[in-house]
N, C-alpha and C positions, 0 to 999 in steps of 0.2 A: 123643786117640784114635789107634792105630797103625793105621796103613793097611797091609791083608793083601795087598795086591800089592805092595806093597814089601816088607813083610816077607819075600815068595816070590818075588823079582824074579830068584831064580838058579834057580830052576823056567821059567822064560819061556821059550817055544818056539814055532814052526811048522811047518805041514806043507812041503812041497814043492807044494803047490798055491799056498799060502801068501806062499811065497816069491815065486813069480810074481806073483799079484795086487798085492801093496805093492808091488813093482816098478812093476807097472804103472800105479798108482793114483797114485801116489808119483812118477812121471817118473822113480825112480832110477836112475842110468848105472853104471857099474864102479865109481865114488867108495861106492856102500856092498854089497863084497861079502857081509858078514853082516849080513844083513835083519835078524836076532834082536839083535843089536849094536847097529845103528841104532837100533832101537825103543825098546832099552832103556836106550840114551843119552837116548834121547827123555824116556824116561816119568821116566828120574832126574833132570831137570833140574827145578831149584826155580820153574823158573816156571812145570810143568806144570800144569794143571788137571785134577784126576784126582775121577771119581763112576761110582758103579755105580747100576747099574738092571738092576733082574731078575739075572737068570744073566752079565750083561757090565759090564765097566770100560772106561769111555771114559775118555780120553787125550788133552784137547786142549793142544796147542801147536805153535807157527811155522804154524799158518797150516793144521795136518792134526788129525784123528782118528782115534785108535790104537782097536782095540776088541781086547781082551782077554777070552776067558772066564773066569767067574769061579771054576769049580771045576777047571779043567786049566791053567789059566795059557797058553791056546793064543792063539798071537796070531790071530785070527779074519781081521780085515782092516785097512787101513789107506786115507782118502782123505784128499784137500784141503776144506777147510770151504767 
Protein backbone atom coordinates (compact mmCIF):
# COMPACT_ATOMS: atom_id res chain seq x y z
CA UNK A 1 0.00 0.00 0.00
CA UNK A 2 1.54 3.60 -1.02
CA UNK A 3 1.56 5.84 1.74
CA UNK A 4 -0.16 9.53 0.55
CA UNK A 5 2.22 11.53 2.65
CA UNK A 6 4.97 10.38 0.82
CA UNK A 7 3.47 10.38 -2.18
CA UNK A 8 2.83 14.35 -1.34
CA UNK A 9 5.95 14.96 0.72
CA UNK A 10 6.85 18.05 -1.87
CA UNK A 11 3.37 19.47 -0.83
CA UNK A 12 4.68 19.71 3.08
CA UNK A 13 4.50 23.00 4.59
CA UNK A 14 4.06 25.38 7.64
CA UNK A 15 2.87 28.26 8.98
CA UNK A 16 4.94 30.84 10.56
CA UNK A 17 3.39 30.06 13.65
CA UNK A 18 4.51 26.82 12.78
CA UNK A 19 7.82 27.41 12.50
CA UNK A 20 7.99 28.67 15.94
CA UNK A 21 6.42 26.05 17.79
CA UNK A 22 8.74 22.91 16.39
CA UNK A 23 11.39 25.37 17.24
CA UNK A 24 10.39 25.34 20.35
CA UNK A 25 9.11 21.98 20.89
CA UNK A 26 12.05 20.50 19.16
CA UNK A 27 14.88 22.54 21.26
CA UNK A 28 16.12 23.44 17.63
CA UNK A 29 19.09 26.15 17.46
CA UNK A 30 20.39 27.66 13.93
CA UNK A 31 21.43 23.85 12.98
CA UNK A 32 17.90 23.67 11.34
CA UNK A 33 17.01 26.72 9.59
CA UNK A 34 14.31 25.21 7.41
CA UNK A 35 11.84 23.67 9.99
CA UNK A 36 9.87 22.27 6.69
CA UNK A 37 13.54 20.56 5.61
CA UNK A 38 14.11 19.03 8.85
CA UNK A 39 10.73 17.54 9.06
CA UNK A 40 10.82 16.21 5.97
CA UNK A 41 14.21 14.56 6.40
CA UNK A 42 12.60 13.35 9.28
CA UNK A 43 9.45 11.79 7.90
CA UNK A 44 11.80 10.37 4.76
CA UNK A 45 13.86 8.34 6.85
CA UNK A 46 13.18 4.55 6.72
CA UNK A 47 13.00 4.20 10.13
CA UNK A 48 10.08 6.43 10.42
CA UNK A 49 7.02 5.21 11.98
CA UNK A 50 4.39 6.83 10.08
CA UNK A 51 0.01 6.31 10.82
CA UNK A 52 -2.69 8.45 10.59
CA UNK A 53 -5.63 8.82 12.68
CA UNK A 54 -8.57 10.90 11.73
CA UNK A 55 -7.65 14.13 9.69
CA UNK A 56 -3.58 13.80 11.10
CA UNK A 57 -0.28 11.83 10.31
CA UNK A 58 1.84 11.07 12.99
CA UNK A 59 5.61 10.77 12.42
CA UNK A 60 7.38 8.98 15.07
CA UNK A 61 11.08 8.98 15.11
CA UNK A 62 14.57 9.79 17.18
CA UNK A 63 12.85 10.21 19.91
CA UNK A 64 9.76 13.30 18.58
CA UNK A 65 6.38 13.30 16.80
CA UNK A 66 5.93 15.05 13.74
CA UNK A 67 2.03 15.60 13.23
CA UNK A 68 0.90 16.31 9.79
CA UNK A 69 -2.51 17.28 8.50
CA UNK A 70 -3.79 14.98 6.48
CA UNK A 71 -5.66 16.93 3.66
CA UNK A 72 -3.10 20.19 3.45
CA UNK A 73 -0.07 18.50 4.22
CA UNK A 74 0.52 21.39 7.05
CA UNK A 75 2.94 20.43 9.46
CA UNK A 76 0.55 21.00 12.47
CA UNK A 77 3.23 20.63 15.24
CA UNK A 78 6.02 18.78 16.29
CA UNK A 79 7.25 17.33 20.19
CA UNK A 80 9.59 14.96 21.91
CA UNK A 81 7.86 11.48 22.87
Amino acid sequence: MKNELLENIENLHTTPMGVDRIRKNLCLGAEAKDVVAFCRQKILDDKAAITRQGKNWYIKIDGCIITVNAYSFTIITAHKE
